[in-house]
N, C-alpha and C positions, 0 to 999 in steps of 0.2 A: 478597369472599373468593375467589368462583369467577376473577375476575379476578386476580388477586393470582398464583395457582397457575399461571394461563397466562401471566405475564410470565416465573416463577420457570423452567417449560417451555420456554419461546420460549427463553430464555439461558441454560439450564445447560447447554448447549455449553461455557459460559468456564469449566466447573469443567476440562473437557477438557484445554482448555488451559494451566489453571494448575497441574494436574499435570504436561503437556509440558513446562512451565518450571520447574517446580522438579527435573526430574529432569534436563533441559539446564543448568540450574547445580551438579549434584552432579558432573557430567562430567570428568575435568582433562584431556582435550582436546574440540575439534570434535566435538560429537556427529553430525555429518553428512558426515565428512570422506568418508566411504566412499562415499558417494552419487558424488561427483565422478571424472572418469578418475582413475588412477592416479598420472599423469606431471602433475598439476596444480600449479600454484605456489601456495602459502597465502600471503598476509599478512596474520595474523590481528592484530586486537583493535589498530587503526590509532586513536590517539585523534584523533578531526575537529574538537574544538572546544577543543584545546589545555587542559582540565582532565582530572581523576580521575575524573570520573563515569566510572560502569559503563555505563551509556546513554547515553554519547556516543563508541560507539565502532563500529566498523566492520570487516568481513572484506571482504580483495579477493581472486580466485580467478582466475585466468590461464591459460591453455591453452599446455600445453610450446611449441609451435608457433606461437605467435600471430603474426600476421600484422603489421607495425609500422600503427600505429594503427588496430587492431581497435577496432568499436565498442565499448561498455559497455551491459550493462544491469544497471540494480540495481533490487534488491529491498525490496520494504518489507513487512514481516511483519502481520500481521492478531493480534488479541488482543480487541476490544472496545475499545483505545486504554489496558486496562485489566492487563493479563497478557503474556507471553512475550516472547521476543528474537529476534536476527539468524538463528538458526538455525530459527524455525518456519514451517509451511506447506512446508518443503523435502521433509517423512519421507512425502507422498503425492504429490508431484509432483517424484519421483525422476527419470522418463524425460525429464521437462522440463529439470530441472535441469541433468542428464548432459548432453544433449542441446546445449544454449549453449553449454557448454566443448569439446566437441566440433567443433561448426561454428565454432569460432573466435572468438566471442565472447568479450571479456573480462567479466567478473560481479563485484559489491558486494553485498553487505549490510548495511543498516546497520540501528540502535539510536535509540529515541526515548524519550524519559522517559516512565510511565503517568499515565495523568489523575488517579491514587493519589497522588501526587507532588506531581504540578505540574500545573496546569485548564489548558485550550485558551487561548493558542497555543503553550504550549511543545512540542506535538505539531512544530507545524507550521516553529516555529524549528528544533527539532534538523534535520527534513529539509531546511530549507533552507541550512541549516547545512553537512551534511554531504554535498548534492548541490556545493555552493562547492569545499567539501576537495578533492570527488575533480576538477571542473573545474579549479584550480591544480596539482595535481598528475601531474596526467594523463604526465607527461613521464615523471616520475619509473618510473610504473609500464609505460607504452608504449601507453595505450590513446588513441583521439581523443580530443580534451574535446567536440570540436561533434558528434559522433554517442552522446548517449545517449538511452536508452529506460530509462522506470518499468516494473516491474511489480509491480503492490500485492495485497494479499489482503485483504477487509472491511474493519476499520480500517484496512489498509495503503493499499487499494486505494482508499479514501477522501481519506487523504492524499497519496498520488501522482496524484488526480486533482486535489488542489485544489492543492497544489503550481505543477503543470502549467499550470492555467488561470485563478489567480489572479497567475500572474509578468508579462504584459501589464499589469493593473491597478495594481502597483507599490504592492500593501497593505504600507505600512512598520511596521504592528503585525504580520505577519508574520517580520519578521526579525531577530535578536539586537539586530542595531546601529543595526534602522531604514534599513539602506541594501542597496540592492536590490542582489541578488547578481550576478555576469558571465556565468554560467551559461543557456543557453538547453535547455528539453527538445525532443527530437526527437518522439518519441512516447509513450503510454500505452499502456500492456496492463492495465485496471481488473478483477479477478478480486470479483464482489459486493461493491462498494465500499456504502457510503452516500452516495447525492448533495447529496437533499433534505433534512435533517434535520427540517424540521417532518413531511414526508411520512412518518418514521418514525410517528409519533403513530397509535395505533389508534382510530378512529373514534368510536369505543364508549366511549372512556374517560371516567367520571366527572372532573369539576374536581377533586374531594376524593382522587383518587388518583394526582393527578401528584407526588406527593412519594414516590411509590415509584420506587427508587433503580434508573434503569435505566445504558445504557453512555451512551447519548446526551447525561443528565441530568448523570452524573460526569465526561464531558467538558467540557459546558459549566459544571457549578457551580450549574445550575438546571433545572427542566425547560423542553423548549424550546417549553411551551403556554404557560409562565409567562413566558418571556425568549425570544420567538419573533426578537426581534434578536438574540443571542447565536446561535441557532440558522443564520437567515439568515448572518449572517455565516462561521459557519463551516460552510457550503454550497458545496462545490463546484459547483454551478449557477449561482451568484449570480453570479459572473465572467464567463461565457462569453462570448466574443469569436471574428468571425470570424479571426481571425489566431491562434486556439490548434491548439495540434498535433492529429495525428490520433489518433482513440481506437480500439482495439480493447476490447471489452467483454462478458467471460466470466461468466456468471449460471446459476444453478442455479434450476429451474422451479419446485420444491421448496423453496425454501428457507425455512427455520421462522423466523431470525434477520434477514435483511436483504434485504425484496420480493423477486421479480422485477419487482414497478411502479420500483423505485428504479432499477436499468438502462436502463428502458425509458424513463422522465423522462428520463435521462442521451445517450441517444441521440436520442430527441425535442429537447432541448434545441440541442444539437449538431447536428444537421441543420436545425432552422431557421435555425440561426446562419452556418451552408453550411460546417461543419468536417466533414471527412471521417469516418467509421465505419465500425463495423459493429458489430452485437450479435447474442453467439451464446448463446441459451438449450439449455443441456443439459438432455434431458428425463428428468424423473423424477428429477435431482441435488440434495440439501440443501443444508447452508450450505457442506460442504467437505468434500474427499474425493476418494478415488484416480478418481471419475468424471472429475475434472478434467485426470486424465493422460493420457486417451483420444490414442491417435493420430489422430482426425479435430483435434482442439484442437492438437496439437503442429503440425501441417499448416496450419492457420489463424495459429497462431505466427509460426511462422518463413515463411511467407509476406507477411506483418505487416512483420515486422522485416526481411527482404530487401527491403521496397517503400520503407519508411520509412525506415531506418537505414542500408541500406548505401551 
């Protein structure tokens, strides 16, 4: 029972957020347009994979002045894989956000089905999906297709790292059609992803209590002590190759919901393999939160992105 209460603890963060989204779907505009300059270009609610779904869709944000083939970076929103949309993780990493469209940057958001829905991979299709969309289109909007950068949030931040570093290995259960996308990533900005999925597993847990229903479990459709292949597979470490792009990796020291050990593999991982990094632990930061807007982070950002992207 004592356990039970501290998995309910660990994760009621996601009630957090699934008020963020149900109040982001009462909206009838952009609930974040104001975060952005002024003089920004919207193209909001782009559908990427050519149906109806609500989560298969996409905001591009443009800077009045953009420079003809400004990078891209897009965004992939954090929820547990399980709650929220295109617009969350933006309402505390305002200065960051402003900031991209500022220095010129072109910016994405995009939308992924919950594991509510539809079980792993359809995570990982809609991003590869919709990272395709915006590399063919790229003309259309003005931005490069060969300079883009992920920047993910926990579950975001999970999928834009496995995205990233499962596109070498050419996993064709990864992609709608089975056929590996044209798209190459430049870099990752990983904000407390999950790497390891087994490595989420607490130590201490009883066999008789993997049937309690965590984010990990309803992504995969099993717990990943029960279906530790299911798990492995969808590990963003299990890929790693020296030839994947370079990782910037933002972690909170604090955090209740997803290690600091999970970064720290991730960057381990990645430096044995001789892929470039860095990992920056904020001290004293939870799972998420305005710590993350820090001007020392914003400076490590766009330092990041000037080495890699431009």
């Amino acid at each position: 029972m004592a356990y039970k209460l501290l998995r309910y603890i660990l994760y009621s963060y996601l009630s957090w957020h699934l008020l963020a989204s149900s109040m982001s779907q009462a909206q009838p505009t952009n609930p974040v347009k104001a975060i952005f300059p002024a003089d920004t270009r919207f193209v909001p609610n782009v559908a990427y994979a050519g149906d109806t779904l609500k989560k298969h869709l996409l905001d591009i944000y443009l800077p009045a002045k953009m420079a003809a083939n400004a990078p891209l970076v897009v965004w992939v929103h954090g929820g547990g894989w399980m709650v929220n949309d295109k617009y969350a993780d933006m309402s505390y990493m305002k200065n960051t956000v402003r900031s991209i469209l500022e220095k010129g940057y072109a910016f994405a958001s995009i939308d992924y089905r919950h594991s509510t829905t539809a079980p792993f991979p359809a995570q990982i299709h809609d991003c590869n999906q919709a990272l395709e969309f915006l590399y063919q289109n790229a003309a259309q909007y003005g931005y490069d297709r060969n300079r883009i950068a992920l920047m993910g949030f926990s579950a975001g931040g999970h999928l834009a790292s496995l995205l990233a570093l499962a596109s070498n290995n050419a996993i064709a259960d990864f992609y709608p059609n089975r056929k590996k996308p044209s798209f190459r990533i430049k870099t990752v900005i990983d904000f407390y992803g999950p790497a390891d999925l087994l490595a989420m597993t607490r130590r201490d847990v009883p066999l008789s209590d993997t049937a309690i229903a965590t984010p990990e479990s309803r992504l995969l459709g099993a717990s990943p002590l029960l279906r530790p292949d299911l798990a492995k597979r969808a590990s963003p470490v299990t890929y790693i190759d020296k030839n994947d792009p370079p990782f910037l990796i933002i972690q909170g020291e604090k955090d209740e919901s997803v290690p600091a050990a999970q970064s720290v593999l991730l960057s381990s991982w990645l430096t044995l393999a001789h892929v470039k990094n860095q990992l920056i632990v904020v001290p004293g930061a939870p799972h998420y939160g305005v710590m993350f807007d820090s001007e020392y982070n914003r400076q490590a950002i766009f330092s990041w992105l000037d080495t890699y992207l431009r």
